[in-house]
C-alpha positions in Angstrom: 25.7 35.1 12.0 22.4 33.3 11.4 22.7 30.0 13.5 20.2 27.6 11.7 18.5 27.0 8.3 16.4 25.0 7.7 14.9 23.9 4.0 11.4 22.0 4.1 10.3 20.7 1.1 8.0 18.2 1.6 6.4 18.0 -1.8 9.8 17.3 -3.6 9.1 14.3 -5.8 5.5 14.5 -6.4 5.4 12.6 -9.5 7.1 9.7 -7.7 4.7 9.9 -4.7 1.7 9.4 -6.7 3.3 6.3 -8.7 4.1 4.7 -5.7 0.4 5.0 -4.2 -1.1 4.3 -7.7 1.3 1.0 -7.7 0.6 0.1 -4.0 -3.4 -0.2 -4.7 -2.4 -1.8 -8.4 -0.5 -4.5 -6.9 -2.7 -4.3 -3.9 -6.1 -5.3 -5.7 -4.2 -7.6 -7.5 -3.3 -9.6 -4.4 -7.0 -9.3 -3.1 -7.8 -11.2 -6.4 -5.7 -13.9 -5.9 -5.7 -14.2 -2.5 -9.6 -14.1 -2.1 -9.9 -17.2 -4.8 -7.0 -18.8 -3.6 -8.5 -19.3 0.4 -11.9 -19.7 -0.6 -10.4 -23.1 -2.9 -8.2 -24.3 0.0 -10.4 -24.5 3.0 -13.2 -25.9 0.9 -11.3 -28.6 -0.8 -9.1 -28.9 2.3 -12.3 -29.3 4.7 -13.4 -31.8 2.1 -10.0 -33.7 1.4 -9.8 -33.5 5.2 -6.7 -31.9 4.8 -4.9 -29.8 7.7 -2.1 -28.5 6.1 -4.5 -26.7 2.8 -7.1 -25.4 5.5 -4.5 -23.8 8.1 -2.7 -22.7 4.2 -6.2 -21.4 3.4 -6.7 -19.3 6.4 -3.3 -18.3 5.8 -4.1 -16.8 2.3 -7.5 -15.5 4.2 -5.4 -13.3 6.4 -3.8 -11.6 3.4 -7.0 -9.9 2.6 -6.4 -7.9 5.6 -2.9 -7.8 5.4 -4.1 -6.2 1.7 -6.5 -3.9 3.3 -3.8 -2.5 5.9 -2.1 -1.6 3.0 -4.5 -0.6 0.3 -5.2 2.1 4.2 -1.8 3.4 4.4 -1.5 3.8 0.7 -4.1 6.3 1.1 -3.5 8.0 4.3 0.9 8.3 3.7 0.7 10.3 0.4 -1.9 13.0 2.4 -0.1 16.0 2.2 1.7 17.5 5.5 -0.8 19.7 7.8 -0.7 21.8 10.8 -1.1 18.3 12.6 1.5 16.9 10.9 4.1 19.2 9.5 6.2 16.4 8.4 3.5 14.8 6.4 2.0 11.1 6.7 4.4 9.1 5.2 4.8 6.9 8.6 1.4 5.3 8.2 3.4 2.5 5.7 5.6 2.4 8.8 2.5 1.4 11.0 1.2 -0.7 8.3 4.5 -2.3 8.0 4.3 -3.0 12.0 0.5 -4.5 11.2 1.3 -6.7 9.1 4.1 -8.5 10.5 1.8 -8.1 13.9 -0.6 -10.1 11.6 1.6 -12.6 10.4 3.4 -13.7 14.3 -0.6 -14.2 15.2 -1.4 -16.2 12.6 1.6 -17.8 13.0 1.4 -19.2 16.2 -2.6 -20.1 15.9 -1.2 -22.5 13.1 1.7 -23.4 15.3 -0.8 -24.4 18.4 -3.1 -25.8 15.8 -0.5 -28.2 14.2 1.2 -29.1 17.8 -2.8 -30.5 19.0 -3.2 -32.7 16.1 0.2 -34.0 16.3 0.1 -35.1 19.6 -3.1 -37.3 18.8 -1.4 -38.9 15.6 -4.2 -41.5 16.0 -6.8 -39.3 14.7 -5.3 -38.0 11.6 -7.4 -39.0 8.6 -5.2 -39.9 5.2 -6.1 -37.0 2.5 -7.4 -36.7 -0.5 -5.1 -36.7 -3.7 -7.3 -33.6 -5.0 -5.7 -31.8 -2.1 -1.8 -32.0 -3.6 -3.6 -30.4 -6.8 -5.0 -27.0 -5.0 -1.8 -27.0 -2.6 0.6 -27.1 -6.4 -2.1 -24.5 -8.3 -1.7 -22.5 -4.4 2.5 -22.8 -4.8 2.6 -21.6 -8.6 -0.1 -18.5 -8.2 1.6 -17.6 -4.4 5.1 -17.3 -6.2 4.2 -15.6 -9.3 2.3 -12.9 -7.2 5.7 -12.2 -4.9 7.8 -12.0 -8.0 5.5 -9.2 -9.5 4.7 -7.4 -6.3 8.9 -7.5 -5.1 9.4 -6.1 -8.5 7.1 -3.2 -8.3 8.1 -2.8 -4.5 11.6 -2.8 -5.1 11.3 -0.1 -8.1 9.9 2.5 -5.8 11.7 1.8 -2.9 9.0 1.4 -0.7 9.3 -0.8 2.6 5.7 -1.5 3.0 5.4 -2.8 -0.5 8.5 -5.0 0.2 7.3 -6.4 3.4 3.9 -7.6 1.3 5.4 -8.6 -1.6 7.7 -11.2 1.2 4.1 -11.8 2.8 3.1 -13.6 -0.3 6.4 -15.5 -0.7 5.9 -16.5 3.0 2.5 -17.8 1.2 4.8 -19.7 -1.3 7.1 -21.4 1.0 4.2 -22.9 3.0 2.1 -24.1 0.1 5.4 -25.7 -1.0 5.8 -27.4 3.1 1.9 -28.1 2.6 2.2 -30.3 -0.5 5.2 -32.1 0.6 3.5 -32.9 3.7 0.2 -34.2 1.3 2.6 -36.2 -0.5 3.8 -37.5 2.7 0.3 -38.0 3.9 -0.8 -40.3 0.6 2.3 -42.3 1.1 1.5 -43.8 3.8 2.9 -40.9 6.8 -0.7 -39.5 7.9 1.6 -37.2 10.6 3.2 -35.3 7.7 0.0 -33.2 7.3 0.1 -31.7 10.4 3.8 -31.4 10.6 3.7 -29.4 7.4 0.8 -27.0 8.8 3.4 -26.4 12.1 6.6 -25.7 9.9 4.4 -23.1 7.7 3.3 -22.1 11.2 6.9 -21.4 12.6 8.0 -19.6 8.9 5.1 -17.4 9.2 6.0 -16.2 12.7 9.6 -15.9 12.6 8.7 -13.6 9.3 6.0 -11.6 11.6 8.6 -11.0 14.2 11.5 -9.4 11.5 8.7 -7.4 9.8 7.1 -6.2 13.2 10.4 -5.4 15.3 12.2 -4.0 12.1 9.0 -1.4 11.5 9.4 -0.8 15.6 12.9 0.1 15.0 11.7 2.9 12.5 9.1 4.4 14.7 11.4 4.5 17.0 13.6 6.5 15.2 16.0 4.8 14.1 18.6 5.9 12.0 19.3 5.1 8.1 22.1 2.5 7.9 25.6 3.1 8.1 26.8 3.2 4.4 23.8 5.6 3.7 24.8 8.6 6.8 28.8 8.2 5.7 27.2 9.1 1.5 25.3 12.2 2.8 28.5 13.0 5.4 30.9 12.9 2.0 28.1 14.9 0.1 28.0 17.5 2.6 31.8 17.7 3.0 32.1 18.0 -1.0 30.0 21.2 -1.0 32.1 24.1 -1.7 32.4 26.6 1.6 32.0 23.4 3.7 35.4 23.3 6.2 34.0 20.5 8.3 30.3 18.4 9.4 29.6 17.0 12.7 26.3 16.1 14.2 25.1 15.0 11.6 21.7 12.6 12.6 19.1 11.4 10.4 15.8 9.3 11.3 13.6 7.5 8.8 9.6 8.7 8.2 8.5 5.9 6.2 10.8 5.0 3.1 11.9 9.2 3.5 14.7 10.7 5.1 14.9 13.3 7.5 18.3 15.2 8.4 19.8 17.1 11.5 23.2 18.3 10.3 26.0 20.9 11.3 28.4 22.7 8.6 31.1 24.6 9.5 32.1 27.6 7.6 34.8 30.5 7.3 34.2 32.4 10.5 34.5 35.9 8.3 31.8 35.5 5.3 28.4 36.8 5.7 25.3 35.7 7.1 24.1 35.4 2.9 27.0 33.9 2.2 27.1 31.0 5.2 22.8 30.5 4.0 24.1 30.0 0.2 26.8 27.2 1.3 23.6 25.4 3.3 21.5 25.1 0.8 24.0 23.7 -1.6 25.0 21.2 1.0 21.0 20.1 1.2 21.0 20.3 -2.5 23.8 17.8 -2.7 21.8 15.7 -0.3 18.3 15.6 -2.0 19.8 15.3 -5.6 21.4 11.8 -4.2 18.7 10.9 -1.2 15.3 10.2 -0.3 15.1 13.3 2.0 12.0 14.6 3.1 13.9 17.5 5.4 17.0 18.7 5.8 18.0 21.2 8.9 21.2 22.9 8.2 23.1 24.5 11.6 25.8 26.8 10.4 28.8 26.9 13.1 32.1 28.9 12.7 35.2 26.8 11.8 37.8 26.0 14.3 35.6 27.6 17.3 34.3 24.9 19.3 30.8 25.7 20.9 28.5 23.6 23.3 27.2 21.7 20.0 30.2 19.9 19.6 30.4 18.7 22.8 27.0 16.6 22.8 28.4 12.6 22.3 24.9 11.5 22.2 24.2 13.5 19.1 27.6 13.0 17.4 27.5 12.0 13.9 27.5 7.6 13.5 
């Protein structure tokens, strides 16, 4: 009998492709809008209030504009269509962009981090603010959070990692608006050293969030598999379909926020080529009505005859 086949459709949800791009550059450009007033009115009122916390915030909300032109990139280059080049399309560039911007967000991280650690240890030279600079940092807090909570929204509708990561960018921006004006309050009461320490905790936030977001987008390019609870629904998917006596080696890898699956089905030993072909692609109809799958290879073996592709441990099913 046929060995292997394999089903490629890698224009299966078009509709949902294009909403996702045309959702990515909506939230996108919203997030340039907000983001471009928003640290153009923190390092000039921080400069002026002589406030470190607002201008190390403000270059903070600076590097979002590139975070939002990484993404506002990938948006375009992932929904390309696959090519001779790359016959399993582009939908890894959210991956990379994924891996930019938390690469983006450990560096500016730990400039704010060295930034904040100088002043601190000259406590002598830190100048009491301006109360004009709790009123930007609270405006900063409320437009910062009200951006996350639309982006996640959006982001978590479609499924899409990249979205997610810069939707938790701009709640990173959140949380150290929120540190900044507590360490302005701090700073008009009387504790000048508050500024500063608020501008190193916002640093430390901002890198530990670069280092998830960067290692976790690693992990995919690497390969990585989908989780756990995800590989044992396709494995009881596959074992449901009719004909199906058994499934090992069964692997899957992510391509962006899309699924790609290695999988062998075993079959009566007696039925016909046609026959074993029907019974894999109902098993990778199962899988794509349920799944985000982007390919599925099907590898038909005889049931209850052991061959050398059972016998490979490092490709066993998780």
């Amino acid at each position: 009998m046929n060995p292997e086949a394999e089903h490629d459709h890698h224009d299966t949800t078009p509709e949902l492709q294009r909403a996702r791009a045309d959702a990515a550059s909506r939230t996108t450009w919203v997030s340039v809008a907000v983001n471009l007033a928003l640290s153009v009115g923190q390092i000039v009122v921080g400069v002026l209030s002589r406030s470190q916390g607002l201008i190390a915030d403000g270059a903070h909300s600076a590097s979002d504009l590139i975070a939002d032109g990484v993404v506002l990139f990938a948006g375009h280059h992932s929904r390309k269509a696959a090519d001779e080049d790359h016959p399993y399309g582009h939908q890894r560039f959210e991956t990379a962009a994924t891996f930019i911007l938390g690469l983006l967000l450990l560096l500016v991280g730990l400039g704010m981090v060295s930034t904040a650690v100088r002043r601190i240890a000259d406590p002598a030279e830190i100048p009491t603010v301006s109360v004009i600079a709790l009123y930007v940092a609270g405006v900063a807090l409320l437009a910062k959070e009200l951006l996350f909570r639309y982006m996640l929204v959006i982001a978590k509708r479609l499924r899409s990692t990249m979205l997610v990561a810069n939707a938790w960018h701009a709640r990173s921006d959140a949380a150290s608006s929120f540190v900044v004006a507590l360490g302005i309050i701090g700073n008009l009461a009387g504790l000048p050293i508050l500024d500063p320490v608020a501008a190193l905790i916002v640093g430390l936030m901002i890198s530990k969030m670069g280092w998830s977001f960067g290692w976790e987008a690693m992990s995919d390019l690497m390969d990585r598999a989908v989780d756990p609870g995800e590989i044992d629904a396709i494995r009881e998917r596959v074992a449901a379909t009719p004909g199906v006596l058994g499934v090992h080696n069964l692997r899957t890898r992510k391509m962006g926020d899309m699924i790609v699956v290695d999988v062998h089905l075993e079959v009566d030993a007696d039925i016909t080529v046609e026959a074993g072909h029907a019974i894999a692609v109902a098993a990778e109809t199962r899988i794509r009505e349920h799944h985000r799958v982007l390919s599925v290879m099907t590898h038909v073996d005889p049931a209850h005859r052991p061959d050398a592709d059972h016998a490979h441990p490092a490709s066993a099913a998780r």
